[in-house]
N, C-alpha and C positions, 0 to 999 in steps of 0.2 A: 307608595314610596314614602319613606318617612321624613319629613319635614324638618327644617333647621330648626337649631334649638336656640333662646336666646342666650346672649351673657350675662357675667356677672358681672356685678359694682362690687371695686372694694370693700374691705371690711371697713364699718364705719369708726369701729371705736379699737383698737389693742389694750390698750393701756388703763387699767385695774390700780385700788387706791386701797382701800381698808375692806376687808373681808362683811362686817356688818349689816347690815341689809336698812337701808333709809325711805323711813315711812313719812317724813315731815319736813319742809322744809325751815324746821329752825335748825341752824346748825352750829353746832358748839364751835368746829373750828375747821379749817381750808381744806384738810382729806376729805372731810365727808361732805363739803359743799359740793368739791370737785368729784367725788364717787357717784355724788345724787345725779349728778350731767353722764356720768359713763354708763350708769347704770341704765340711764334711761336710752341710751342710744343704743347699749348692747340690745335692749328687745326690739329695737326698731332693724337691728341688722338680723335677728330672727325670723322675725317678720320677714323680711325681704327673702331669707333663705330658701322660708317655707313658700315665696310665690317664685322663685326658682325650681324648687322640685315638682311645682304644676305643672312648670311652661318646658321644663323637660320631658316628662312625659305627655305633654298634649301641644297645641298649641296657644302663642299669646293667647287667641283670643279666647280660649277656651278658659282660659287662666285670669280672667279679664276682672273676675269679681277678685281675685286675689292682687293685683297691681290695684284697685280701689283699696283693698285694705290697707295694704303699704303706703297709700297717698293718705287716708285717713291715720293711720299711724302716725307718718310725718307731722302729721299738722298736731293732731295730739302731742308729741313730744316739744313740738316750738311751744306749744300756747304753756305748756306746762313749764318747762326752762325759763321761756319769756316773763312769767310770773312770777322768779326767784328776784329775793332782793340781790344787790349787787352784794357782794365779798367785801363790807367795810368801803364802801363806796367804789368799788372797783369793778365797771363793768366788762371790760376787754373779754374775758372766758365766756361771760355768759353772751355777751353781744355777738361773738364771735363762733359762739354754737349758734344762734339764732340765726343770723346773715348763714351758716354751712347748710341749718335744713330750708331756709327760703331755697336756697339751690335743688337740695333735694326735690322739696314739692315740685319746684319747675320742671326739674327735667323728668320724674316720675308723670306727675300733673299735662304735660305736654312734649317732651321728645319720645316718652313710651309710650303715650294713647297715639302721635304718628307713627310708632316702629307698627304699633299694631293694626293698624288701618295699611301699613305701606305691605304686612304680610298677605294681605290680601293679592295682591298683584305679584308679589319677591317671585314666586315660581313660574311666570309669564316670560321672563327672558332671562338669560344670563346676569344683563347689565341689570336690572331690574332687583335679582340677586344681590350683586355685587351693592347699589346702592341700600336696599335694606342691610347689608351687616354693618356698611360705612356708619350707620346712620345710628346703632349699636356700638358702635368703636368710638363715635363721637359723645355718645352719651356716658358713656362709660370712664371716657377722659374727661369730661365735666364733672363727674363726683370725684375722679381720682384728685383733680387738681386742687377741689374743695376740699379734700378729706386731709389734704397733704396739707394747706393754709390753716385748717381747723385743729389740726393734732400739732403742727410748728406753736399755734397760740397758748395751746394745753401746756404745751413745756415750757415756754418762756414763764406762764401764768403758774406755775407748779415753779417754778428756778425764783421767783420774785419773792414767792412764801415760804421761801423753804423747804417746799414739799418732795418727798422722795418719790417718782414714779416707780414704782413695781412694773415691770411690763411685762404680763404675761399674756397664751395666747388662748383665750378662749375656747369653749368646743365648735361655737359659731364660728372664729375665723377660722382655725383648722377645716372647717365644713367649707366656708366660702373660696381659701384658696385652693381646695383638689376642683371646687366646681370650676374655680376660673381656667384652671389648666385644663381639665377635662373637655370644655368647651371651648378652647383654643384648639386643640389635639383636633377635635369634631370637624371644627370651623375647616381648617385645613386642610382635612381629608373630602368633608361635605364639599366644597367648592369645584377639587379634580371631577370630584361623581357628576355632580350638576351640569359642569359645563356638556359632558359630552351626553349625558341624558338629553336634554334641551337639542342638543346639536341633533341628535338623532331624530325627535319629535318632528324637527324641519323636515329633514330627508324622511320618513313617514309619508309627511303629508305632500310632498312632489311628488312620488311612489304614486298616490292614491290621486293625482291630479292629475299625472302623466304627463310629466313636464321634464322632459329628459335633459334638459339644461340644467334645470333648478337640481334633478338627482345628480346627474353628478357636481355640481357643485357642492350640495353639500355633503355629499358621500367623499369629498376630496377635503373637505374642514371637517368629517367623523373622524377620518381615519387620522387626522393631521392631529386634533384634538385628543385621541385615544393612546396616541405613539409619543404626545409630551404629559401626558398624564400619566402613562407608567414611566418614564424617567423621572415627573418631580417625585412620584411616590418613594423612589430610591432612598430620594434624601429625608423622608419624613420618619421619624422614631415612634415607635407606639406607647402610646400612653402606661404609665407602669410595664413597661416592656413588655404588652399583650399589642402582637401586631394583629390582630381579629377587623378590624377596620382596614387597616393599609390592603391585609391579603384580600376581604370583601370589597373593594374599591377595585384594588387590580383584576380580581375577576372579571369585573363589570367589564372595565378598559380592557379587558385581550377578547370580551365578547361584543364591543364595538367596532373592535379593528377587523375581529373574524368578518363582523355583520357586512363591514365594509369592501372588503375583499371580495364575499360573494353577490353586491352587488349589479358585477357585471351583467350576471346572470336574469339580474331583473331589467336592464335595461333591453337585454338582448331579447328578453319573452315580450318585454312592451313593444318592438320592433316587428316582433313575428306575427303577434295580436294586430298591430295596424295593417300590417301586409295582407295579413287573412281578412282582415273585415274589408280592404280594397277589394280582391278577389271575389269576399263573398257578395257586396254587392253589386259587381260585374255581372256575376251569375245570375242574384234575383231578379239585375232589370230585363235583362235578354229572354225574350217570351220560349214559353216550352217547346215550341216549335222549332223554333231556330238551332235549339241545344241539339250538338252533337254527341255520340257518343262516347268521341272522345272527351268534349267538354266535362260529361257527367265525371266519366270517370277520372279525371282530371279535380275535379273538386272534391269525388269522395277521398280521392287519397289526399288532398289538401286537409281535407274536414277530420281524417285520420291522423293525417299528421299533427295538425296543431293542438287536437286533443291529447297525444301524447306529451308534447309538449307542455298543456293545462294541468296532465297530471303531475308529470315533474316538477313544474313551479309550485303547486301545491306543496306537496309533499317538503320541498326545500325551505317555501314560507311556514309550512308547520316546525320545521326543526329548527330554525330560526326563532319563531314564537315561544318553543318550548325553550330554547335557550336564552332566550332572554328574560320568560319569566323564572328561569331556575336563580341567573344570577341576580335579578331585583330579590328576590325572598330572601338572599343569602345576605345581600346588602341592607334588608328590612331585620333581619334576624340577626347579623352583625351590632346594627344602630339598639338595637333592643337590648341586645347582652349587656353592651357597651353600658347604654344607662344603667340598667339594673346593679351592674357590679359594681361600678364608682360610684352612681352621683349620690351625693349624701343625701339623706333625708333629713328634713324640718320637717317636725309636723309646727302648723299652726298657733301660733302662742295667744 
């Protein structure tokens, strides 16, 4: 099954000054002061991009030396900012970049080393899920909110000097906003999957426990779970209008409710299986002696029956099996397409 992917953080920087390229921090005058901070932040949102297209095709933790880059990065670009002299005694811009990547490091530095320790456990339960993406959505509004404070400073600091903001949009932010959406679109869809995958694993393992309570219970939350996941899928829009995901999810969901449906059938065989194994050992304890001919014959057609029975369950658990691993590939093959065709590439800067 392929694994949640994580989000994105805003683009860090929009906003573009003199064309130039600045090697030095002496500066003749406020564009190029203010260009040497954009600039430096544009490679820090590249960075960031390129540990986004790791952690899309593998997991955090796989991706774990590239979130160290990005924490190394951050710190690089503070100490380097941090080092500028103030604009004619005016520290507001650059104070006000430094205090935006203290934020960064943090929440890189310690709310993404917990998303990635919390990924360990996210596919253990539903809620477990749901808390790792919270925990993503919170981190994620933590730079938004900083990014919004530190680009409101750029403009007041650029309105103070005169300076004309250009604001153009980068090839990085153009990359970072298809990822955010792309990974919303996922989120969405990954979530309906989840729940009733999960939900199923339970009912599995009551199946293999023989716990006819616990089966139908939760064979009564598959089916419940299966039958509101194709109505939310209704409302869900496919990413660049390719529904590849929505109609892979729904498969899943109409071979949940199937699975659920024939259920029955498994409680009824667990029924017959206890009945039989009463029976049979009625029969083993009662010595040879005693046994009647009717008895015998009484058991072999018992021992016939139930064996028909064994093979039918079989046969039913294989088409089940085979259907449920056709619609998981369709759904792993789906998540694959999906990445391949949108999510941008960074390489490494």
């Amino acid at each position: 099954m392929k694994r949640r992917i994580q989000q994105l953080m805003p683009a860090l920087m929009i906003s573009l000054f003199l064309s130039q390229n600045i090697n030095s921090q002496e500066f003749q005058d406020v564009g190029k002061y203010m260009e040497y901070i954009s600039s430096a932040n544009e490679q820090l949102s590249a960075t960031y991009l390129s540990y986004l297209s790791a952690v899309a095709h593998n997991s955090a933790r796989k991706a774990e030396k590239r979130r160290q880059d990005v924490v190394n990065a951050i710190s690089d670009t503070r100490f380097k900012i941090q080092g500028m002299t103030p604009w004619k005694g005016d520290r507001s811009f650059r104070d006000t970049t430094v205090a935006y990547l203290k934020i960064l490091n943090s929440v890189f530095n310690e709310d993404y080393a917990k998303i990635v320790n919390m990924e360990e456990i996210a596919e253990q339960s539903y809620d477990a899920m749901e808390a790792y993406m919270l925990a993503q959505e919170k981190a994620t509004e933590k730079l938004e909110e900083a990014a919004v404070r530190q680009h409101q400073m750029q403009k007041n600091f650029a309105a103070k000097y005169n300076v004309t903001l250009i604001t153009t949009e980068t090839s990085v932010d153009q990359k970072s906003k298809v990822a955010s959406a792309l990974m919303k679109h996922y989120d969405d869809v990954y979530l309906i999957f989840f729940k009733t995958y999960k939900q199923e694993g339970y009912l599995i393992d009551a199946v293999n426990k023989k716990n006819l309570i616990a089966i139908e219970e939760n064979n009564n939350a598959l089916k419940k779970f299966a039958e509101d996941g194709l109505q939310k899928l209704k409302s869900v829009s496919g990413y660049n209008n390719d529904p590849g995901l929505i109609v892979a999810c729904s498969q899943v969901q109409e071979f949940y409710k199937s699975e659920a449906d024939q259920t029955q059938a498994i409680t009824d065989f667990l029924l017959k299986e206890e009945n039989f194994g009463k029976l049979k050992k009625n029969f083993d304890t009662r010595p040879a002696a005693k046994r009647t001919p009717g008895d015998i014959e009484a058991y072999n057609t018992a021992v016939k029956d139930f064996n028909a029975v064994v093979n039918q369950y079989n046969k039913a658990n294989q088409a089940i099996n085979r259907d449920r691993q056709s619609a998981i590939n369709n759904w792993n093959d789906a998540v694959r397409k999906y990445l391949d065709n949108y999510m941008p590439v960074q390489r490494k800067q």
